[in-house]
C-alpha positions in Angstrom: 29.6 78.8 122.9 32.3 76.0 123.7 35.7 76.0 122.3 37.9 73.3 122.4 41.4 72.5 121.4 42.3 70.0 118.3 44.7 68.9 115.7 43.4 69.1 111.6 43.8 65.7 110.9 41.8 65.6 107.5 41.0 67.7 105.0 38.3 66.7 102.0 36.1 69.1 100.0 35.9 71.9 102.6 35.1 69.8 105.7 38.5 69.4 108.1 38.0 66.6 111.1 39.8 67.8 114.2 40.9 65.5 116.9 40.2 66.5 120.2 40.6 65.0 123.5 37.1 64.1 123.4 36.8 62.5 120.0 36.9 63.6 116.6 34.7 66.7 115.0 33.9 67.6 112.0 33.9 71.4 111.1 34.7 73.7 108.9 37.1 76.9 109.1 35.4 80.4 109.1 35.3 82.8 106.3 38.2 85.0 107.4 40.6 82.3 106.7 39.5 82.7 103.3 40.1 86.4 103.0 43.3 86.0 104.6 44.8 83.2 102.4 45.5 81.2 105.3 43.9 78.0 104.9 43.8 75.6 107.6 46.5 72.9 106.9 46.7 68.8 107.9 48.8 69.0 111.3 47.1 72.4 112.2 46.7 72.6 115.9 43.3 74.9 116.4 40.2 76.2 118.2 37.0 75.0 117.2 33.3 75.5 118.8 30.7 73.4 118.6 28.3 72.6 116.3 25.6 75.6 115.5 23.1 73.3 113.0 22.2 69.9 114.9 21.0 68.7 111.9 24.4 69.0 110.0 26.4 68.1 113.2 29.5 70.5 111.9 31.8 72.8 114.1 33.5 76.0 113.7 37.7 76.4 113.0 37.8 79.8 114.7 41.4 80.3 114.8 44.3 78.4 113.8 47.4 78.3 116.3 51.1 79.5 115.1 52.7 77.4 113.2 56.3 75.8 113.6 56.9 75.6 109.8 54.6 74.9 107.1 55.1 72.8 104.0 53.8 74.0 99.9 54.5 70.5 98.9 53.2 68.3 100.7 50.5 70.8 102.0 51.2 70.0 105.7 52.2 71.9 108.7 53.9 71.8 112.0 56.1 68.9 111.4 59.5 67.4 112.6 60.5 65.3 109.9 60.0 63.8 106.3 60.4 60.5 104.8 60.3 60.1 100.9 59.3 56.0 100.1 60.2 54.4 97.4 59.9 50.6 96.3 63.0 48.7 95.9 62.3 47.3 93.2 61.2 50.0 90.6 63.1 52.6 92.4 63.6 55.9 90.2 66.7 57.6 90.7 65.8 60.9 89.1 62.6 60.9 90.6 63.7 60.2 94.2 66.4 62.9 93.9 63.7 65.3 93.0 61.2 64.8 95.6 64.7 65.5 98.3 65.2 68.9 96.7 61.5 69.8 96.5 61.9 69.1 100.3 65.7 70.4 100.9 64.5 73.5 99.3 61.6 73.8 102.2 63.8 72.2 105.0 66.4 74.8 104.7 63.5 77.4 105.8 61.6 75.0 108.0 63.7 72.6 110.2 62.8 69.6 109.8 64.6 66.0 109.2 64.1 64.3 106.1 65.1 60.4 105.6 65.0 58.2 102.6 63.0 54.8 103.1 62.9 51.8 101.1 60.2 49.7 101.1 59.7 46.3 99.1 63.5 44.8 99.8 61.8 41.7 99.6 61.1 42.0 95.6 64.4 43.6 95.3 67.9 41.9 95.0 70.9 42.1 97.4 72.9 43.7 94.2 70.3 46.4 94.1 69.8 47.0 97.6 73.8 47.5 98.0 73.7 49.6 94.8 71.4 51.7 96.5 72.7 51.7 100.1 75.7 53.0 98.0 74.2 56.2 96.6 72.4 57.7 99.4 75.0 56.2 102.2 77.3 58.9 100.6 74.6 61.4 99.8 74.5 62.2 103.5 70.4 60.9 104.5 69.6 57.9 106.8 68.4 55.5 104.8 66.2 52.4 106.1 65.6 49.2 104.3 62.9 47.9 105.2 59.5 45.4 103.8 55.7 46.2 104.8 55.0 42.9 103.9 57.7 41.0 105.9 58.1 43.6 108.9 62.0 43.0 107.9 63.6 46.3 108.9 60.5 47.9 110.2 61.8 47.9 113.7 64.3 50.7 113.3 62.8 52.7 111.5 59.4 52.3 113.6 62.2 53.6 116.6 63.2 56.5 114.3 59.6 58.2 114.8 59.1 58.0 118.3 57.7 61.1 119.4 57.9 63.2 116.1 55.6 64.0 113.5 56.8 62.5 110.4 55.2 63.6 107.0 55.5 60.6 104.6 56.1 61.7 100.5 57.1 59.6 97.6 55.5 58.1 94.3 52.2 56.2 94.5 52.8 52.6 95.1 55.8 52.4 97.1 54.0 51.3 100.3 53.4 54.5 101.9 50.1 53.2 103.1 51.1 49.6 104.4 53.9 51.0 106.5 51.1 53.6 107.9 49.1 51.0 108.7 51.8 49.0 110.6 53.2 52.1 112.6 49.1 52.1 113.7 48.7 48.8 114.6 45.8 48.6 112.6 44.7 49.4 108.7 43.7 52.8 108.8 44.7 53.6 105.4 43.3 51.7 101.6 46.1 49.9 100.5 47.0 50.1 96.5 48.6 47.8 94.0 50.6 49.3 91.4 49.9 49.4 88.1 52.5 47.5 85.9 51.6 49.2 83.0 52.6 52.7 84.1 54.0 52.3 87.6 52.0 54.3 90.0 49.8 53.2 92.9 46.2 52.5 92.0 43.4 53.4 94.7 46.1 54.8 97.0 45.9 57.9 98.9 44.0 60.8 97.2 44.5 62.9 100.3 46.4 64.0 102.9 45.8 62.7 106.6 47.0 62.5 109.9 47.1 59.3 112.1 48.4 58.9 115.8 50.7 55.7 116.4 48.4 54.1 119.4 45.8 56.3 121.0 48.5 57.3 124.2 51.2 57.9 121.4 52.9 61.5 121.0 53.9 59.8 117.7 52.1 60.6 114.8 52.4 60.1 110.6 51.3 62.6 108.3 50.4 60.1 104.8 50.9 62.3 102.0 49.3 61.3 97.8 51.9 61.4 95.6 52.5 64.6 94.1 50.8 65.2 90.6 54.2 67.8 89.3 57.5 67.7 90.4 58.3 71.3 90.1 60.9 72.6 92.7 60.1 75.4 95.1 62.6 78.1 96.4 65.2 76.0 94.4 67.2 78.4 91.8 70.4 77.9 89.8 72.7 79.9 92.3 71.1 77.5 95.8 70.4 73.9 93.9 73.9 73.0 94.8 73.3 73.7 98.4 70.8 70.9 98.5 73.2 68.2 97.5 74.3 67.6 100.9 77.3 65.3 99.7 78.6 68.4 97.5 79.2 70.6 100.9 82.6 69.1 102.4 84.3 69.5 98.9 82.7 73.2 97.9 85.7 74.7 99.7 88.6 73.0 97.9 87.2 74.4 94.5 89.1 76.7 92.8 86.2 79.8 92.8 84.2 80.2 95.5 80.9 80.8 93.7 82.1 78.0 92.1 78.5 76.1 90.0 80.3 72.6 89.4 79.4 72.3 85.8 82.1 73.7 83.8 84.4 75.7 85.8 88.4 74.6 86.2 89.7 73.2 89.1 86.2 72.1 90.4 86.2 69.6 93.2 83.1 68.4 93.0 83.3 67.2 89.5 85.9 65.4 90.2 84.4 63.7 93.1 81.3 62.4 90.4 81.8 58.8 90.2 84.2 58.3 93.0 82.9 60.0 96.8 79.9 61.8 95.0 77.2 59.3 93.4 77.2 59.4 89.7 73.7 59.3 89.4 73.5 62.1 91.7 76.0 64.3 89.6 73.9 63.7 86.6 70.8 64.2 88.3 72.3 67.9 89.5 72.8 68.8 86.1 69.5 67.9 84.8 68.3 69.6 87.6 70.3 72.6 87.0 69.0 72.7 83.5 65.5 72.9 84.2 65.6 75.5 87.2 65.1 78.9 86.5 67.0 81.1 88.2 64.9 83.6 90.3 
């Protein structure tokens, strides 16, 4: 039997295709992975063997290397950063916030970068674009502007990848897909419109899948669908705060230490909201901090 080394680039209905240095395989995992709850993952790097049926032409995961960190949401594994996407011009506030604490929640555990990207500038005014160069300036993320359609922008953010593993996240619609397909040179992924009605992507990414940047590139993009529920994971009331990066350089000069920023006297960070600290971002912590449970 052969074995050869891979990375799980794509994962649909039970089949995974691996890339190898020889090509792409199709296989799927072995029935331990089942009994041991540890499914293979997009960004897995594995052993597979060769096809035992010629007539169905699929390989055999046999084992799954150690991972550097894995993700819950997106289900991904083994990579170095994350960007969320949103469009410039229907940008949701709330919505964008959550998607960085779903992720802050799992970065704090798994090392990994995480960036916020906007695509579209083109559809979007300079008054919105400052507005929200504004927010997430102070909110302590690199932020690129940047147009799929234009290639305005793409350059630096193209230069911020080199040689990582980037997962891309956000809402259906805001270009995740286009900007794939320019980082590859090539259109490797369907591209959506988005549905005015009730703004989300239509025939956009119903899976995730990993593409390399040029086939002698170490750079490589993990394309993500949008997630169906944005519940938070390993986020409670006591550690939400932690994952407002902006909050950190002001939690010391508050009067308690365990201090929640919602009520308490002498609070620092309230008093912040609306001048250093965002106030969308204040209000989005408490509405946040209202719907966590805390366990």
């Amino acid at each position: 039997m052969t074995e050869v080394r891979g990375r799980i680039i794509k994962g649909v209905g039970g089949l995974y295709t691996v890339e190898t240095d020889s090509g792409v395989e199709i296989c799927k995992p072995r029935g331990i992975f089942r009994k041991t709850a540890h499914a293979p993952l997009i960004g897995d790097l594995c052993v597979i063997s060769a096809a035992e049926n010629e007539k169905t032409k699929v390989g055999i995961i046999e084992n799954i290397s150690e991972r550097k960190n894995e993700l819950a949401r997106p289900r991904v594994s083994n990579i170095d950063a994350a960007a969320v996407v949103c469009a410039a011009d229907s940008i949701n506030f709330f919505t964008l916030d959550k998607y960085l604490i779903i992720l802050e929640g799992q970065a704090a555990e798994n090392k990994f970068e995480i960036a916020v990207v906007i695509n579209k500038i083109d559809l979007a005014d300079e008054k919105k674009i400052e507005k929200i160069k504004k927010i997430y300036g102070s909110a302590c993320y690199p932020v690129f502007f940047l147009s799929a359609a234009t290639k305005e922008g793409t350059d630096a953010f193209f230069i911020s990848l080199r040689g990582k593993t980037t997962a891309f996240a956000g809402q259906s619609g805001a270009g995740k897909s286009s900007i794939v397909n320019l980082i590859c040179g090539k259109e490797v992924m369907e591209v959506g419109e988005l549905s005015k009605k009730i703004l989300r992507g239509k025939h956009t990414t119903r899976h995730a899948e990993l593409f390399r940047a040029g086939a002698d590139s170490e750079t490589y993009i993990i394309d993500t669908p949008g997630f169906a529920s944005l519940k938070f994971a390993n986020v409670t009331k006591t550690n939400l705060k932690n994952y407002f990066r902006e909050f950190k350089k002001f939690t010391d000069i508050c009067r308690f230490a365990d201090c929640a920023h919602i009520n308490e006297p002498g609070c620092e960070v309230r008093e912040q909201a609306g001048k250093e600290i965002a106030a969308s971002r204040y209000e989005n912590y408490l509405k946040f901090y209202e719907e966590t449970d805390e366990r």
